[in-house]
C-alpha positions in Angstrom: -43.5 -33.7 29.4 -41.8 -35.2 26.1 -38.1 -34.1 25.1 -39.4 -32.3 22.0 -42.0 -29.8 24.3 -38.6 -29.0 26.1 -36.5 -28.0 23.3 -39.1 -26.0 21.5 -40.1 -23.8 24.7 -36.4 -24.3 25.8 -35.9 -22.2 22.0 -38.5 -19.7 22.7 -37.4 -18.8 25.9 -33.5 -18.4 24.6 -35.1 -16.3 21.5 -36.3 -13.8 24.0 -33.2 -13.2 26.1 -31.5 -12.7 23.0 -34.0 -10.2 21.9 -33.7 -8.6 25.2 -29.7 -8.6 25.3 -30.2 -6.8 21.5 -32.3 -4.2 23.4 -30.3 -4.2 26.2 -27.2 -3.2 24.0 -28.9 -0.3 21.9 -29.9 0.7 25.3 -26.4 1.0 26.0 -25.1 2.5 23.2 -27.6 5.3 23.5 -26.8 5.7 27.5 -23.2 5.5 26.2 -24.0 8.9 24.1 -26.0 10.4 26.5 -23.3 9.9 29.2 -20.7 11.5 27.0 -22.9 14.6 26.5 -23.7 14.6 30.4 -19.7 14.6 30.8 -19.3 17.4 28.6 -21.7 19.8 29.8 -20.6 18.6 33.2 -16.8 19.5 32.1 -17.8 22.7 31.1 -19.6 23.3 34.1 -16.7 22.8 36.1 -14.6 24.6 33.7 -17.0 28.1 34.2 -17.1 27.4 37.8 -13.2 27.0 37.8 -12.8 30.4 35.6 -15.3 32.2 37.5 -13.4 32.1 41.1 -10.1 32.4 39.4 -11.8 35.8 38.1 -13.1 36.6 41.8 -9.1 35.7 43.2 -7.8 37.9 40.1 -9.7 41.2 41.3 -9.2 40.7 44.8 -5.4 40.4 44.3 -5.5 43.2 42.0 -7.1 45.6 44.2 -4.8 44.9 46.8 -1.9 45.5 44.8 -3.1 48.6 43.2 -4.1 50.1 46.7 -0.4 49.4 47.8 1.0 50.3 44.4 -1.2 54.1 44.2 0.3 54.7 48.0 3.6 55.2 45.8 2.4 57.8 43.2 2.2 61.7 44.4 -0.9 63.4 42.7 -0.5 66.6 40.8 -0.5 69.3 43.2 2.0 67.2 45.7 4.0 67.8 42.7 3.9 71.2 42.2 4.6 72.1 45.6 7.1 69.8 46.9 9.2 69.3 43.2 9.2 66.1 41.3 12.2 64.3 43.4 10.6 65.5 46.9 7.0 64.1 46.2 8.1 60.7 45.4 10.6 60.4 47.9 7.4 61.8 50.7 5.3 58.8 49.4 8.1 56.4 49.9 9.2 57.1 53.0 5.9 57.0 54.6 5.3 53.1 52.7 8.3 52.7 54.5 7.4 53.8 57.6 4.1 51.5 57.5 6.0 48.4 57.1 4.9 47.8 53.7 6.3 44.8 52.0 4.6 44.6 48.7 6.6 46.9 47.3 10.8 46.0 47.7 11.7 49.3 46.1 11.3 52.5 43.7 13.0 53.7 40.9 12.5 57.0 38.6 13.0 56.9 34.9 13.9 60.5 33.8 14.2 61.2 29.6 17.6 63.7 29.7 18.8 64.4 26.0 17.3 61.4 24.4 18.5 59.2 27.4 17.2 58.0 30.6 18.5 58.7 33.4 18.1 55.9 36.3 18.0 57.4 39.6 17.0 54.9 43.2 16.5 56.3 47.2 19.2 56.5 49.0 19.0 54.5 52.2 17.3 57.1 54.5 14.8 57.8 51.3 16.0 61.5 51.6 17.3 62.0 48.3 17.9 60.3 45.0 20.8 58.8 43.6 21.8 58.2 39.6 22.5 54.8 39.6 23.8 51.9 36.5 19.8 50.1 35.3 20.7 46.9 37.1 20.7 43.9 34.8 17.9 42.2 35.1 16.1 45.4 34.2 17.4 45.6 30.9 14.0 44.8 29.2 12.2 47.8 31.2 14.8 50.1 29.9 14.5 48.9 26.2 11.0 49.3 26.1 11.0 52.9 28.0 13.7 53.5 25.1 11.3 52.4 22.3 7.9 54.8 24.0 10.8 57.4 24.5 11.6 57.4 21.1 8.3 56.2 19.1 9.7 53.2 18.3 8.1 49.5 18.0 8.1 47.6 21.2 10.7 44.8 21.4 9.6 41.6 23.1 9.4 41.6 26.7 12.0 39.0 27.5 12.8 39.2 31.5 13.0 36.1 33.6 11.5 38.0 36.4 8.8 40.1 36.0 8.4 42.0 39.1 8.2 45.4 37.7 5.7 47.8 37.2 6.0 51.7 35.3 3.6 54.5 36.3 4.7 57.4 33.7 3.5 60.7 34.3 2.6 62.6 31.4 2.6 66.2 30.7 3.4 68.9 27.6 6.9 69.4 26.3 7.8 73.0 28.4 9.9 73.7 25.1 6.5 72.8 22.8 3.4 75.4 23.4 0.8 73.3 25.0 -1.7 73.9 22.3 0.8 72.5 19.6 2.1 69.4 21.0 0.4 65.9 22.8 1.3 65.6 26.4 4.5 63.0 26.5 6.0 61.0 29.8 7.9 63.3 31.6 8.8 60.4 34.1 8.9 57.0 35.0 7.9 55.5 38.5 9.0 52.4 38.8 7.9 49.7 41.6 9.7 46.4 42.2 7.5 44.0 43.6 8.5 42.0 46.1 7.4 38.4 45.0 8.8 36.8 47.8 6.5 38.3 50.4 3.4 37.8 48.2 4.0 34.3 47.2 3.8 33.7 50.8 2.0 35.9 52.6 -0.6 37.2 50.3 -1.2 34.4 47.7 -1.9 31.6 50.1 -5.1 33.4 51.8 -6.8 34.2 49.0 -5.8 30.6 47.3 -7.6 29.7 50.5 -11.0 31.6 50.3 -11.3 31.0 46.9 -10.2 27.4 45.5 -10.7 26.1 49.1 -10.9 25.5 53.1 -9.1 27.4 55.0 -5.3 24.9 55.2 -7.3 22.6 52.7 -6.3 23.6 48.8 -8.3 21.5 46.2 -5.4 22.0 43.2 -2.6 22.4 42.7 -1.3 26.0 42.0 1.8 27.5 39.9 2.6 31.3 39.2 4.7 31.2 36.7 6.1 34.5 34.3 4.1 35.2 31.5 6.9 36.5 29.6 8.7 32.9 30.7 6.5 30.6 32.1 9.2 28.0 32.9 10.0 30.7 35.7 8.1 30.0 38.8 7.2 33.0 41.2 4.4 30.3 43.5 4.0 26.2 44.1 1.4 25.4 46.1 3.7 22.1 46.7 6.9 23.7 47.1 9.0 26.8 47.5 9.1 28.2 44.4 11.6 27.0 41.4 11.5 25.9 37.8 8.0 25.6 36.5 5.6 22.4 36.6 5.0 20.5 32.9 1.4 20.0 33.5 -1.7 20.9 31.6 -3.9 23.9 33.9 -8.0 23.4 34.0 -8.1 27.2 34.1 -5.5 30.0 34.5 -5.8 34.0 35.0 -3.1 36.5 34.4 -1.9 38.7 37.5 -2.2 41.1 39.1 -4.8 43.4 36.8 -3.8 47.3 37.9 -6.1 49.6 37.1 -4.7 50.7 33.0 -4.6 54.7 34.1 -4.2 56.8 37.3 -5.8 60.3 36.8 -3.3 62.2 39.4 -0.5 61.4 37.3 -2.3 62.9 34.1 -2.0 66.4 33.4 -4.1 66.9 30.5 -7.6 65.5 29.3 -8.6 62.3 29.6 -5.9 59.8 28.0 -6.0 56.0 26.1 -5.4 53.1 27.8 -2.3 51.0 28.2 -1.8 48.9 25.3 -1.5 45.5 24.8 1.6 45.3 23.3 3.4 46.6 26.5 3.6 42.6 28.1 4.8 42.2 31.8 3.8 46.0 33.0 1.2 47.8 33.7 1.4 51.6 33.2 -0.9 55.0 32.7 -1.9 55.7 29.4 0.5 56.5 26.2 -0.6 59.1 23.7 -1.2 57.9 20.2 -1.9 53.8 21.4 -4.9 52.7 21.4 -5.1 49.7 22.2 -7.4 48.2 25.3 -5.9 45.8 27.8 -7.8 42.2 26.9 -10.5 40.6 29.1 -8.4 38.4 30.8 -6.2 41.0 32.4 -3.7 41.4 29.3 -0.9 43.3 30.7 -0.5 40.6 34.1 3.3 40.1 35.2 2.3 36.7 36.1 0.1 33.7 35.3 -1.7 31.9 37.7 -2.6 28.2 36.5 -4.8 25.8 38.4 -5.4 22.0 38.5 -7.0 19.8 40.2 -5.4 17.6 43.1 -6.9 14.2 41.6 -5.9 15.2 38.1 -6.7 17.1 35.3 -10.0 18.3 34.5 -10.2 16.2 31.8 -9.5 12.9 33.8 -11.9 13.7 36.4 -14.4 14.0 34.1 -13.2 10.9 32.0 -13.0 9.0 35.4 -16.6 10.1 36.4 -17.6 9.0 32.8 -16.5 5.6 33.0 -17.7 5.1 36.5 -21.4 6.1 35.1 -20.8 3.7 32.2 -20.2 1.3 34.2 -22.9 1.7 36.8 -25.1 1.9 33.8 -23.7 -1.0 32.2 -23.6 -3.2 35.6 -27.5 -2.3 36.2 -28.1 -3.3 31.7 -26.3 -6.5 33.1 -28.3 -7.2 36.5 -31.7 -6.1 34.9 -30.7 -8.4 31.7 -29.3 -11.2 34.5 -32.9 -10.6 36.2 -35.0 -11.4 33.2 -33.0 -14.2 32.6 -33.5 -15.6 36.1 -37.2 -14.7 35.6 -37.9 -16.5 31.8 -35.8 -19.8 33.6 -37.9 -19.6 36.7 -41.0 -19.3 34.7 -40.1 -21.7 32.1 -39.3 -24.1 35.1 -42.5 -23.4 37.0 -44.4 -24.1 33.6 -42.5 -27.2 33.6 -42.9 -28.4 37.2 -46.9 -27.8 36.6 -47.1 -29.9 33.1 -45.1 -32.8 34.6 -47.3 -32.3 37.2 -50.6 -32.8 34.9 -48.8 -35.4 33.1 -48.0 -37.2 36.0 -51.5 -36.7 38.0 -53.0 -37.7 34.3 -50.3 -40.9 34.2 -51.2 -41.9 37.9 -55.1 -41.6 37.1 -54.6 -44.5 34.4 -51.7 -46.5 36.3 -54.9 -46.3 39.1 -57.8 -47.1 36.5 -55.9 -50.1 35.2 -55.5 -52.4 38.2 -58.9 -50.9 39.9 -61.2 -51.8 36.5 -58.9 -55.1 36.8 -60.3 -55.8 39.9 -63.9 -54.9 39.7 -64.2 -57.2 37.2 -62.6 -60.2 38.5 -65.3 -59.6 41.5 -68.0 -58.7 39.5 -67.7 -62.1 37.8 -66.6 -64.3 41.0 -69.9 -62.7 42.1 -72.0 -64.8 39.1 -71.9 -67.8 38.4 -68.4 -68.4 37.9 -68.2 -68.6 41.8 -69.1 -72.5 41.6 -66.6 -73.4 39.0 -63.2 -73.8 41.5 -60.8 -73.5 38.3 -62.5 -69.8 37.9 -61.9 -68.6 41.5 -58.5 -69.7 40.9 -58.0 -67.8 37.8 -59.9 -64.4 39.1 -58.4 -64.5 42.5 -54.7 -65.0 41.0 -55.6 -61.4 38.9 -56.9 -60.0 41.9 -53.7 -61.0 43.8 -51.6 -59.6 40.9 -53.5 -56.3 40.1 -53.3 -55.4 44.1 -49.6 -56.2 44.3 -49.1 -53.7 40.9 -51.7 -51.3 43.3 -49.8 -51.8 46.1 -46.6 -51.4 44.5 -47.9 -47.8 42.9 -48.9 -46.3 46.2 -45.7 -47.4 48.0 -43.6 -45.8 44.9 -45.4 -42.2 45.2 -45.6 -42.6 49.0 -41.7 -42.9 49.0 -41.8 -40.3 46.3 -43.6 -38.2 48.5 -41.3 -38.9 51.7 -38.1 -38.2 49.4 -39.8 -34.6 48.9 -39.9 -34.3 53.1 -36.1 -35.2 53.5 -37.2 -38.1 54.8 -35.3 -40.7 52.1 -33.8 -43.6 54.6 -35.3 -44.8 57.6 -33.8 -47.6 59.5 -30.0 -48.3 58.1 -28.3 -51.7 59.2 -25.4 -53.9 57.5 -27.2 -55.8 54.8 -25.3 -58.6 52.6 -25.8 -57.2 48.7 -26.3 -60.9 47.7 -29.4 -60.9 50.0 -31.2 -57.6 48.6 -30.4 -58.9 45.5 -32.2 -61.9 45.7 -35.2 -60.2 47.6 -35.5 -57.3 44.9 -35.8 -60.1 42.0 -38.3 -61.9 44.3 -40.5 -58.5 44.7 -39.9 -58.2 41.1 -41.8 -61.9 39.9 -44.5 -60.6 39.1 -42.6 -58.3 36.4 -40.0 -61.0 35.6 -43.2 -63.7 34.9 -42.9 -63.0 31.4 -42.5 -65.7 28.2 -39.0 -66.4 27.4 -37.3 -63.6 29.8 -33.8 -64.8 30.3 -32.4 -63.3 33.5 -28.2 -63.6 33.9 -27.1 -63.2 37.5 -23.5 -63.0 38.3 -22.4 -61.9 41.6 -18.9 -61.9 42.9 -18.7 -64.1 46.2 -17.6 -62.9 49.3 -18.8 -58.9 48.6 -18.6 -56.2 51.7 -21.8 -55.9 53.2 -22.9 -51.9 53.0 -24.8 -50.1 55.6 -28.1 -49.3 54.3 -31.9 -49.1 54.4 -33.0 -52.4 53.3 -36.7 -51.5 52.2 -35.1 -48.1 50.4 -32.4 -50.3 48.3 -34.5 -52.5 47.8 -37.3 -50.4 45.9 -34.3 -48.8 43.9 -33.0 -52.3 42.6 -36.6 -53.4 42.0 -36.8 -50.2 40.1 -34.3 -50.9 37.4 -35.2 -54.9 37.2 -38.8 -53.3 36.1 -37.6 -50.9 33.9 -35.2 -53.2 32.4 -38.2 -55.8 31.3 -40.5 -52.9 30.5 -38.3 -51.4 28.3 -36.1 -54.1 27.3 -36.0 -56.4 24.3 -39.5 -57.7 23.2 -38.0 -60.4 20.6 -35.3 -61.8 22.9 -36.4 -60.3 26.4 -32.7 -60.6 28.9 -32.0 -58.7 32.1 -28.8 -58.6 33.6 -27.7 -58.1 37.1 -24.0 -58.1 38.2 -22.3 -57.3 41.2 -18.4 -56.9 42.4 -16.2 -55.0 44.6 -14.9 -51.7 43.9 -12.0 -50.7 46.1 -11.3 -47.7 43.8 -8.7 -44.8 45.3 -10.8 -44.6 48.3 -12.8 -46.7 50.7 -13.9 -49.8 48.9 -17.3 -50.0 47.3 -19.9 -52.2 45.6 -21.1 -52.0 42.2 -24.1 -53.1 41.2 -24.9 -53.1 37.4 -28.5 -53.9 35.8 -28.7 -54.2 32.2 -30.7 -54.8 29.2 -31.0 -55.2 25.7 -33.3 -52.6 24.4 -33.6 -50.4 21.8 -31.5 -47.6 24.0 -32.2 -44.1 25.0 -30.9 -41.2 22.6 -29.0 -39.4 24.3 -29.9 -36.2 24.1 -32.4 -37.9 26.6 -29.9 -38.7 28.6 -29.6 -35.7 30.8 -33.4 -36.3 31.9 -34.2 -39.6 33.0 -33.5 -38.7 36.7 -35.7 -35.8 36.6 -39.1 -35.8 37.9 -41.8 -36.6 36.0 -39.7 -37.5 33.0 -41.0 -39.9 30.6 -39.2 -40.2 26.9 -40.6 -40.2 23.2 -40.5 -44.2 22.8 -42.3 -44.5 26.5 -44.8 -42.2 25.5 -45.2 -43.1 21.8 -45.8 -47.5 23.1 -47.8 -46.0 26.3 -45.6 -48.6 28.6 -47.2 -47.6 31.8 -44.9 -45.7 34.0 -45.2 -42.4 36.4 -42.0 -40.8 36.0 -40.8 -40.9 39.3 -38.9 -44.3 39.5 -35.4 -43.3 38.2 -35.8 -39.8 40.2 -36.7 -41.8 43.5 -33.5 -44.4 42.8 -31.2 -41.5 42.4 -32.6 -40.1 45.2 -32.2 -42.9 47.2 -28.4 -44.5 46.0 -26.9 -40.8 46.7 -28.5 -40.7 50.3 -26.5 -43.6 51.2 -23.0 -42.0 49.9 -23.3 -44.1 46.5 -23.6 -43.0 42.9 -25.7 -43.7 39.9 -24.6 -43.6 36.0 -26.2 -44.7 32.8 -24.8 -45.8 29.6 -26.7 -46.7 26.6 -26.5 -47.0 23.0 -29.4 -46.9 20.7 -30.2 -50.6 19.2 -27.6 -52.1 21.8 -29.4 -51.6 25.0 -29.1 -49.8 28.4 -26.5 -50.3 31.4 -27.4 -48.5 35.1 -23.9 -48.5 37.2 -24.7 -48.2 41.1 -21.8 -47.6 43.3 -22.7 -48.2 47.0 -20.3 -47.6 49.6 -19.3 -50.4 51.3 -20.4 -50.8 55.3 -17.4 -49.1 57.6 -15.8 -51.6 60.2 -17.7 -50.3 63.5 -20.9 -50.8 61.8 -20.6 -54.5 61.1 -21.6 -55.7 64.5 -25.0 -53.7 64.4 
């Protein structure tokens, strides 16, 4: 195959993969899309699923509290037989007597005058005692104030939110009950104990609803919702300041049902508004104002994240991973075609040298063969009687048969150096003595008009441990190719030789050159190859199979050596072999 066929299918097959690299990357940048709009639905999957069981935690939690919280609250007619005082105080000691830890204490909130009056259980729970509002209350008795007095609720601003108000509403004895709304006659108050459900009741349902049993998949912080830098729950510690970290989901708690019928008197009344943050009470008269769907009127807010990170980085992280298994199968598919087109383009290759070659040995056959039929078919006449003829024909004979010969033997070798089987027998040769038998196998090639052969060889060279038969086909190689495609005008073939010692063990270095018209060298990288014949060869048909430079290489490198080319175009070519030198314990042999 010529340089130029090489080039040109070398550019075809280079135009593809780049085509296929340009589809490739649009490929990409629509899985790059379609990825991100995976990772969103994804995230908002997660985010639903997250919400959803926060919702499920929220009502169990709720109905818990509010079961413990309604044990506290006397219905009407508890009230009317036992007084006001007596009823609450019957409902709190029997809490007490079941060990119930929800609740740490009560308190009642009594309007007197335009004031409240604060009144706590004694320690038995017999009777009631007026007491100072304890300071951490102070926002509960503001706001009891402002629905006291029909004023505008003031901010909720306690640091611990642990309170809850159940008022009980009735008519104004001094009003006539047709004239007048029913108005709280009382305040129960309940002080939750946070400590005990923080500990005892949060972790279980944490548990059963964001994970294993003693396996929690986030990380979990109650904080205040009127402060959230207060911290009622850690899943990590004990409680404390609150966490700086952005929540996947949160939920307010706990979500007490807004109204409790036994503490109503009259017809049916409004929810608790919205505006009364941090408690949940009964319904006021004139507000109307629902609590919100996520539980408005929670003391606390539960907020959840992930243990591995944020929502948002999980899904980022499971984002880039896709990308880059996408992107690391574009890249092995793209690597795959690219494998493929060389392969093919190789195997396409490999089959036209091997034409060429099959064509090139058919006429390197024909040659010498229609030679010789010839020279018989004439000897066979009557040229057989003149002596001078017989001469002449059987000298072509004699040369044609050693060209023959010397054809078979080079794709026989060729053939052999395919099997592994380069070097046969190996013994200590002299390099002056190969040389001397290569240029005599070579005569026949040398035996042209006016070839000027310059031999200088360096006495006293190491002998090398070699095949004698396989160095000396390489060497008679080169001597060939030097007269074949040396200098036509001035025909000259060089042959030097001289020790190498180098850095290592000492070697031989055998040059052969000519004075051609060179080989470009962009041609350079091929004249070892197989089947390789250049433009100038192919353009004067010198005769030639391709396979001598490939079979030299092959056969200088089996025995440890090296083979280099230098050439210049108009100034000739220079083939540098560099044969190691025969080590000491083989020199006997």
């Amino acid at each position: 195959m010529d340089f130029e066929g090489i080039q040109r299918k070398g550019w075809l097959a280079w135009a593809s993969i780049t085509l296929l690299a340009v589809l490739c990357g649009v490929l990409a940048v629509l899985q790059y899309r379609w990825i991100g709009e995976v990772a969103n639905a994804e995230r908002q999957r997660l985010r639903e699923d997250l919400q959803s069981r926060l919702n499920l935690l929220r009502q169990s939690f709720s109905e818990q509290i509010s079961a413990d919280c309604r044990a506290y609250v006397p219905v009407s007619s508890e009230i009317d037989q036992l007084g006001r005082e007596e009823a609450y105080l019957v409902r709190f000691r029997r809490q007490r007597q079941s060990q119930d830890q929800i609740v740490r204490t009560i308190a009642l909130a009594i309007p007197q005058e335009g004031e409240l009056v604060f009144l706590v259980p004694d320690r038995d729970g017999r009777h009631f005692l007026p007491a100072e509002w304890p300071a951490g209350w102070s926002p509960m008795l503001d706001r009891l104030r402002a629905r006291l007095n029909g004023g505008p609720m003031p901010p909720n601003r306690s640091q611990a939110l642990t309170l809850i108000e159940f008022p009980r509403f009735g008519s104004d004895p001094k009003v006539s009950k047709s004239s007048g709304p029913p108005r709280e006659q009382e305040w129960l108050i309940l002080d939750l104990n946070s400590d005990f459900i923080a500990h005892s009741i949060l972790p279980g349902l944490l548990n059963r609803f964001l994970g294993d049993p003693g396996k929690l998949d986030y990380d979990v912080q109650v904080v205040s919702s009127a402060n959230p830098t207060y911290s009622i729950y850690r899943s990590d510690s004990e409680g404390g300041p609150g966490i700086a970290w952005e929540a996947d989901a949160s939920v307010k708690l706990p979500d007490v049902a807004p109204s409790f019928p036994a503490l109503r008197e009259s017809a049916p009344a409004k929810p608790n508004p919205a505006g009364a943050q941090g408690s949940i009470a009964g319904p006021i008269e004139g507000l109307d104002s629902a609590p919100p769907p996520n539980g408005g009127a929670g003391l606390w807010l539960l907020r959840v994240r992930r243990h591995a990170g944020s929502l948002e980085a999980i899904v980022a992280q499971a984002r880039r991973r896709n990308i880059a298994l996408a992107l690391g199968i574009l890249l092995l598919i793209l690597a795959t075609v690219v494998s493929l087109v060389r392969y093919s383009r190789r195997a396409q290759e490999v089959a036209e040298l091997q034409m060429n070659f099959v064509a090139g040995v058919s006429h390197e056959l024909r040659t010498p063969l229609a030679v010789i039929r010839t020279a018989a078919h004439n000897l066979l006449g009557d040229l057989a009687s003149r002596p001078d003829q017989v001469v002449r024909y059987a000298s072509l004979i004699a040369r044609e048969s050693e060209r023959l010969a010397a054809l078979v033997e080079q794709v026989l070798r060729y053939g052999s150096a395919r099997a592994g089987r380069v070097l046969q027998n190996r013994e200590t040769a002299a390099i002056q003595e190969l040389i001397e038998e290569s240029l005599q196998s070579s005569r026949l090639a040398l035996d042209r008009p006016n070839l000027t052969v310059e031999k200088q060889i360096e006495p006293s060279l190491p002998p090398v441990f070699a095949d004698r038969e396989a160095l000396k086909h390489a060497l008679q190689n080169l001597l060939e190719n030097a007269v074949k495609h040396g200098s036509r005008d001035q025909p000259w073939v060089g042959i030097f030789a001289a020790a190498k010692p180098d850095d290592g063990p000492s070697a031989v270095e055998i040059r052969i050159v000519d004075r051609g018209p060179g080989i470009p060298q962009e041609e350079c990288d091929y004249i070892f190859d197989s089947f390789f014949r250049g433009r100038r060869a192919l353009q004067d048909q010198v005769h030639g199979t391709g396979l001598g430079l490939n079979l030299v290489k092959t056969i200088v490198e089996a025995h440890g050596g090296t083979i280099n080319v230098k050439s210049k175009l108009g100034e000739g070519t220079e083939f540098m072999l560099r044969i190691p030198a025969a080590p000491p314990e083989t020199n006997g042999t």
